[in-house]
C-alpha positions as CSV (number, residue, x, y, z in Angstrom):
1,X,4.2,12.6,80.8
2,X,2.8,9.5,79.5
3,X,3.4,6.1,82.0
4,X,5.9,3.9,80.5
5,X,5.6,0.2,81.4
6,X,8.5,-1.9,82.8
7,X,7.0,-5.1,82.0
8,X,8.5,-6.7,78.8
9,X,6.9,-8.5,76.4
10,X,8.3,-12.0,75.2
11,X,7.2,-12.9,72.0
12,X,8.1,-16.4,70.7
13,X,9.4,-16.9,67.2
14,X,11.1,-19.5,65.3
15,X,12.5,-21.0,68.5
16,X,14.0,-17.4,69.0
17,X,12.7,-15.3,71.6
18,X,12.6,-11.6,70.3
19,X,12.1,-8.7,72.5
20,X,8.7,-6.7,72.0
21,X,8.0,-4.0,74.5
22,X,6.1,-0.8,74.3
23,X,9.5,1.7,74.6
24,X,11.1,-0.5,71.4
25,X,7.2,-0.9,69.2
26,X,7.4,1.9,66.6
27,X,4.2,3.1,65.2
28,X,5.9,2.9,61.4
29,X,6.8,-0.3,62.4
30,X,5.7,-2.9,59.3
31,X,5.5,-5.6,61.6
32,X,1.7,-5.8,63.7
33,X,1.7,-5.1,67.4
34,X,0.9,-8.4,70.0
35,X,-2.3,-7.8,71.6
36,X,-0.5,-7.0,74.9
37,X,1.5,-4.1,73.1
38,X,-1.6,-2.3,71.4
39,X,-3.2,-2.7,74.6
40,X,-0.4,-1.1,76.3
41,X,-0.7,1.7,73.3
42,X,-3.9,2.2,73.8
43,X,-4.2,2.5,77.8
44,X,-0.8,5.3,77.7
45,X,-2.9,7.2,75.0
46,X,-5.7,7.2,77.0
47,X,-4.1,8.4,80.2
48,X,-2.2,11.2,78.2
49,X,-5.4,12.2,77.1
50,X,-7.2,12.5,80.6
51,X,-4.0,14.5,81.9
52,X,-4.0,16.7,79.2
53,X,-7.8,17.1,79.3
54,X,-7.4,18.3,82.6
55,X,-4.9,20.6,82.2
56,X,-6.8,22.0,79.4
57,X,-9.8,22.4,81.9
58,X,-7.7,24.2,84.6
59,X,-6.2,26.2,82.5
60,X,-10.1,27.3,81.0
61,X,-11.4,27.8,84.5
62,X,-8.5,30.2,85.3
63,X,-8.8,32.1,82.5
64,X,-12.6,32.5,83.2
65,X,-12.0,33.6,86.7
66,X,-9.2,35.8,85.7
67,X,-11.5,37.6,83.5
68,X,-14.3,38.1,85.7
69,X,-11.9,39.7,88.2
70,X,-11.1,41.9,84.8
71,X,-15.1,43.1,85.0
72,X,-15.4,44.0,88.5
């Protein structure tokens, strides 16, 4: 599950304030993310990829010692 930010992002525009936060950014979006957004991006991407990476290496270790219980 990938960590989901509650801090909001206020991005000033026209003498408008529009909302920008990572759960309303969409990738397909035509508009270019604020620094503080494709950081955001880029650190959930990062931690998804170390949880899953780990899982992934659990799941590889297990199998290993499942299969040399197989050969004894």
């Amino acid at each position: 599950m990938v960590f989901r930010s509650i801090c909001t992002i206020f991005v000033a525009r026209n003498n408008n304030i529009e909302i920008m936060s990572i759960d309303t950014y969409k990738l397909t979006s035509t508009e270019e993310p604020t620094d503080e957004v494709l950081s955001q991006l880029m650190r959930e991407a990062a931690e998804e990829a170390r949880e899953t990476n780990a899982e992934a290496t659990q799941r590889y270790f297990e199998e290993l010692r499942r299969a040399a219980a197989n050969i004894r």
